[in-house]
C-alpha positions in Angstrom: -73.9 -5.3 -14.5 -73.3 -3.3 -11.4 -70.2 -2.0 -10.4 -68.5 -2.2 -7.0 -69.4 1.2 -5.4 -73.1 0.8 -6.8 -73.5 -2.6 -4.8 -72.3 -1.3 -1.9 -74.0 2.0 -1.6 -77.1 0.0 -2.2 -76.4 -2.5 0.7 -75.5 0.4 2.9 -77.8 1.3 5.6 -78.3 4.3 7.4 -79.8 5.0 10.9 -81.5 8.3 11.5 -81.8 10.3 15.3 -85.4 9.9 16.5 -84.8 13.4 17.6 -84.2 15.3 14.5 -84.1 13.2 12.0 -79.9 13.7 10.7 -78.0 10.9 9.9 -75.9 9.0 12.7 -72.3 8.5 12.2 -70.9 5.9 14.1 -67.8 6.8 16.2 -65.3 4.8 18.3 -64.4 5.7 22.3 -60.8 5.5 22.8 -61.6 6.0 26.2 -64.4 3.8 26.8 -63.2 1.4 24.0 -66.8 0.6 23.1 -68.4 1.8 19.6 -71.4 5.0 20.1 -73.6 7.0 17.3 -73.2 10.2 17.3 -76.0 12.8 15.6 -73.6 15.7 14.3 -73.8 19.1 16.2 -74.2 20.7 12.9 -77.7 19.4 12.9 -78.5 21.2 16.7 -79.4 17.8 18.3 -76.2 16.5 19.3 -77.3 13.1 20.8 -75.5 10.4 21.8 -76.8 6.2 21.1 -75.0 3.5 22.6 -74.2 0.5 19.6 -75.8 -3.1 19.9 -74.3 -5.5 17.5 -73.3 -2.4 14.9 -77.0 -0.7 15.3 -77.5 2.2 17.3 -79.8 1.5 20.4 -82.4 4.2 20.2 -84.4 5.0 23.1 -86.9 7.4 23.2 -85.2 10.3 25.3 -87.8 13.2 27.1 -86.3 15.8 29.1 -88.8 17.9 31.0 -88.8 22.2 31.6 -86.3 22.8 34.6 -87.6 22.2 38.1 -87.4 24.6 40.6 -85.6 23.1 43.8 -83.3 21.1 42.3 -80.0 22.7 41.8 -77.1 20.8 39.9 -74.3 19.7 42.3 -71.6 21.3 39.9 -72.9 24.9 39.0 -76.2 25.9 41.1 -78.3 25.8 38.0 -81.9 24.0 37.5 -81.8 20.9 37.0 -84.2 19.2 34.3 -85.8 15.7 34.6 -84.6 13.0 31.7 -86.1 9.9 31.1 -85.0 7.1 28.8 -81.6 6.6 29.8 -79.3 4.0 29.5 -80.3 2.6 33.6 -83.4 4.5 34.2 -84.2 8.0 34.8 -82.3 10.8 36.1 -81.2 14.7 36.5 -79.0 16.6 34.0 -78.0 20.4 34.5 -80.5 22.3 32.7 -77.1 24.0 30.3 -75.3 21.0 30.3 -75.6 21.0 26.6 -74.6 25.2 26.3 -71.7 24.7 29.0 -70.9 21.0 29.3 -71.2 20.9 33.1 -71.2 17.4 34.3 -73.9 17.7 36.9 -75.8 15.1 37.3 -78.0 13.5 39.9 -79.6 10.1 40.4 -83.4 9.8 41.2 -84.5 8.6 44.9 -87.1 6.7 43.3 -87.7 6.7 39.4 -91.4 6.2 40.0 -92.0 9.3 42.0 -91.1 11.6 38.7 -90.0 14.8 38.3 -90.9 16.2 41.7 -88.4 18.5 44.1 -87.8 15.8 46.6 -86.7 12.8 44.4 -83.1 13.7 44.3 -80.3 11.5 45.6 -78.8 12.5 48.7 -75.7 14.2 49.6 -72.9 12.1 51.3 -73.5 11.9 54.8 -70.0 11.5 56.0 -67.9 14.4 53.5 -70.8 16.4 51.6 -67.8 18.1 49.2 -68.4 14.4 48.1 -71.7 15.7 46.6 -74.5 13.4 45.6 -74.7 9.6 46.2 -75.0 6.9 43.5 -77.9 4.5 43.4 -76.6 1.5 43.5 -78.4 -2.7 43.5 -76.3 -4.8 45.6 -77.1 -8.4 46.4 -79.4 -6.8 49.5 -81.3 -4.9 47.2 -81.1 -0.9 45.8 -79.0 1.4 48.4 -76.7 4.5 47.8 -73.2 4.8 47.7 -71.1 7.4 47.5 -69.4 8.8 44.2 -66.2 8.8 46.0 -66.2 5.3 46.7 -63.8 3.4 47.6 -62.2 6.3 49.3 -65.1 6.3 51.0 -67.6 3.8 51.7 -71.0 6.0 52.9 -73.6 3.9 52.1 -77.8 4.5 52.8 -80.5 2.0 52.8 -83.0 2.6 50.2 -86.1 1.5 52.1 -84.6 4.4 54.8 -84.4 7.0 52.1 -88.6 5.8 50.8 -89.3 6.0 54.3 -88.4 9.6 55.2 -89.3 10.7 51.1 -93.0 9.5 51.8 -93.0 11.4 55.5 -91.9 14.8 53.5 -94.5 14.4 51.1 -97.4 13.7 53.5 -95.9 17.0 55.7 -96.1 19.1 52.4 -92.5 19.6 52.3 
């Protein structure tokens, strides 16, 4: 017959990080009141999976080398290209796992890749706003800026695809 704590270690499943191969532990935001996995920083991966339905939503995650010629908005640093996140790709500061800067930057367009020019631009109307968010509204995709609703900078993406495309064919 099998005891209590046999049954239930049995029934027990564990998930694994894709990444280095630790166990996840399962972890509750206050903050965000939602439910994450968490790979342990004892194991040198540190990775964070958002929870489906008590499993642990693992995407494949690829960062590239850092790209010259584009610097994170919070420290000056290279920025490196990271695809497989939660809404598409995007830039992460190149120490943000060493110093915990925040810098990050969304793409201009996530099919052009990890190229110099595909970085979201600054806010037109206050640039100590720093970079714009790409946003889909019921018009389509645009960018707004991080600062709204104090302010309400907006740019039409087709604009943005338009002047992108006339950089690249001018070798900028």
């Amino acid at each position: 017959m099998e005891t209590k704590s046999e049954s239930s270690a049995a029934a027990r499943h564990y998930h694994h990080c894709p990444q280095c191969k630790a166990r996840l532990k399962r972890v509750y935001s206050k903050k965000r009141e939602r439910w994450y996995w968490h790979c342990p920083p004892e194991s040198g991966c540190d990775a964070w999976y958002a929870d489906r339905d008590g499993e642990p939503v693992l995407r494949p995650v690829r960062r590239s080398e850092p790209v010259d010629g584009v610097q994170c908005p919070e420290c000056g640093e290279a920025m490196v290209w990271v695809e497989g996140g939660r809404y598409g790709p995007f830039w992460s500061c190149s120490t943000r796992r060493e110093t915990n800067c925040p810098g990050v930057r969304d793409c201009l367009d996530p099919e052009r890749g990890a190229v110099a020019g595909n970085v979201s631009p600054n806010c037109p109307v206050d640039p100590d706003h720093g970079p714009m968010r790409r946003r889909d509204g019921v018009n389509g995709v645009f960018f707004g800026c991080r600062k709204y609703p104090d302010c309400d900078a907006t740019i039409n993406f087709e604009d943005m695809i338009t002047d992108a495309e006339a950089a690249d064919g001018a070798g900028v």
